[in-house]
C-alpha positions, 0 to 999 in steps of 0.5 A, spaced: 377 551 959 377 545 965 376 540 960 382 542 955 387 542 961 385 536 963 386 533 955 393 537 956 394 532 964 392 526 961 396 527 954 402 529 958 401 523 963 400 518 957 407 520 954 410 520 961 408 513 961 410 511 954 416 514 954 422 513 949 428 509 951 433 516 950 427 520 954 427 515 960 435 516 960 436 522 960 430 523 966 434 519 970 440 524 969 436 529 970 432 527 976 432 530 983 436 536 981 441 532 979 444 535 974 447 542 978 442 542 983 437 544 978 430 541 977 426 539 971 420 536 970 418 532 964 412 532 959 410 539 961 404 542 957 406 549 956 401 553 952 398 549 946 404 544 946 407 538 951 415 538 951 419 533 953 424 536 959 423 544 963 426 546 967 422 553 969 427 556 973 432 558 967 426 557 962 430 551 958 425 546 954 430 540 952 427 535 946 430 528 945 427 527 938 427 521 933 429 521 926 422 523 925 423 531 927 428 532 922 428 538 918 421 538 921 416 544 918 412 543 925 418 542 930 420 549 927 413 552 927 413 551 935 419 552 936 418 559 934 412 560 938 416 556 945 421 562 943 417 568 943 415 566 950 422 566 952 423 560 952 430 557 950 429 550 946 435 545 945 434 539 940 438 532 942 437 526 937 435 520 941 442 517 938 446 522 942 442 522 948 444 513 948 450 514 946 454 520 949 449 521 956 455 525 958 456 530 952 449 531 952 449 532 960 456 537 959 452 541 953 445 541 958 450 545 964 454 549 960 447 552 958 445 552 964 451 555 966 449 561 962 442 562 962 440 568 966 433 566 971 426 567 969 425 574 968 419 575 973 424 573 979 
């Protein structure tokens, strides 16, 4: 079990490292509680998965995705299982995160907003 935590730690690094340039536009909005005083880390392993922004306090996993993950049979397959761990999963194309930061920050809030706390608070 150590040795698979550790894979998950290196792989999650590993993308920390090379992240993309909407990743790493998003995380510097993201950072330091900056948006509604909530905090949210990157590159988080969560079960058998790594998703990209989490902010554990409302349970919100926010994927900056290329043209790749479009209509992709594996981003559903995971997303199912993210949400039958109660987990609330939102899709941002890279596109939309370069160019309307701002939209995609006011969407973020709005959810944040909403979202009711973690269920074991």
């Amino acid at each position: 079990m150590r040795e698979a935590r550790e894979k998950q730690t290196d792989r999650a690094r590993r993308l920390r490292r090379n992240a993309t340039e909407a990743e790493n536009e998003l995380w510097q909005r993201l950072r330091s509680r900056s948006l509604l005083g909530f905090k949210f880390v990157r590159q988080e392993p969560i079960g058998p998965y790594t998703v990209d922004f989490l902010c554990r306090e409302r349970r919100l996993i926010v994927e900056v995705d290329g043209g790749q993950h479009a209509d992709s049979l594996p981003d559903a397959v995971r997303d199912q299982w993210l949400r039958e761990h109660n987990y609330c999963v939102l899709r941002y194309w890279n596109d939309d995160v370069l160019r309307n930061i701002e939209g995609v920050l006011e969407s973020l809030a709005a959810v944040l907003g909403e979202a009711p706390p973690h269920p074991d608070r």
